[in-house]
C-alpha positions in Angstrom: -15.5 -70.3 -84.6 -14.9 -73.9 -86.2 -12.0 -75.3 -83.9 -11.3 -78.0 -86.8 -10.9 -75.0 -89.3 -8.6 -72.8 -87.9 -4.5 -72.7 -88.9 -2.5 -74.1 -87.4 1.2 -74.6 -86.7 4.1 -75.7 -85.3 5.5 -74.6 -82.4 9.0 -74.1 -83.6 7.8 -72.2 -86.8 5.4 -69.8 -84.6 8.7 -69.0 -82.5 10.4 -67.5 -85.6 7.4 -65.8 -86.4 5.7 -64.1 -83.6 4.7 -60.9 -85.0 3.3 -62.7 -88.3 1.0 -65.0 -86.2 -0.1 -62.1 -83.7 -1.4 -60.0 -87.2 -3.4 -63.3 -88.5 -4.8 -63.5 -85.3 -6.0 -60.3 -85.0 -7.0 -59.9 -88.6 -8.1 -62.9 -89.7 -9.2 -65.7 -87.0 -7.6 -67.3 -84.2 -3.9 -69.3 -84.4 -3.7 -72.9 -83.0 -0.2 -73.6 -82.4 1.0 -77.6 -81.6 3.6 -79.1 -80.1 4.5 -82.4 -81.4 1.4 -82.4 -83.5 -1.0 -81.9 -80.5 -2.5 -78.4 -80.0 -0.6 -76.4 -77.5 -1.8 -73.0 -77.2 -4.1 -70.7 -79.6 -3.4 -67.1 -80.1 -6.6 -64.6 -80.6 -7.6 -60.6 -80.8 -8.5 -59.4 -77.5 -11.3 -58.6 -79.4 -12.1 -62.7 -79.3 -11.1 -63.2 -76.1 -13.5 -60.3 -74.3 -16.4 -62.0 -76.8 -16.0 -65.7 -74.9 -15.0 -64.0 -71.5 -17.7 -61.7 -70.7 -19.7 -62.4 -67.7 -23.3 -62.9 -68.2 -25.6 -60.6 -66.7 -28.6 -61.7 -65.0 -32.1 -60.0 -65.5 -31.9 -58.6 -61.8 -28.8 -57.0 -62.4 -30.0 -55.5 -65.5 -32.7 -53.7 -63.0 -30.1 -52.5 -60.2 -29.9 -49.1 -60.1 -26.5 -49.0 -58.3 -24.9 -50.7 -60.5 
């Protein structure tokens, strides 16, 4: 994911169209939306958001039994 390459657009535009920048996030790549020409907030799948949340597991834990 190239941060410098990814759409983006205006906060007032992205208000109007919500639904339209939810499907190109989950379709296509994630949405930077700005605020005054500074990036505010980015919208992604949940699908890119579990791939740069998950927790790293350690080699021990990959031995536990109980877990």
């Amino acid at each position: 994911m190239a941060v410098d390459h990814e759409p983006r657009r205006a906060i007032a535009k992205s208000k109007n169209k919500f639904s339209n920048l939810v499907e190109r996030a989950q379709q296509e790549e994630p949405q930077i939306v700005t605020t005054h020409g500074k990036w505010a907030v980015v919208v992604l799948s949940v699908d890119d958001y579990k791939k740069i949340t998950k927790p790293k597991e350690n080699r021990v834990s990959l031995l536990d039994p109980w877990k």
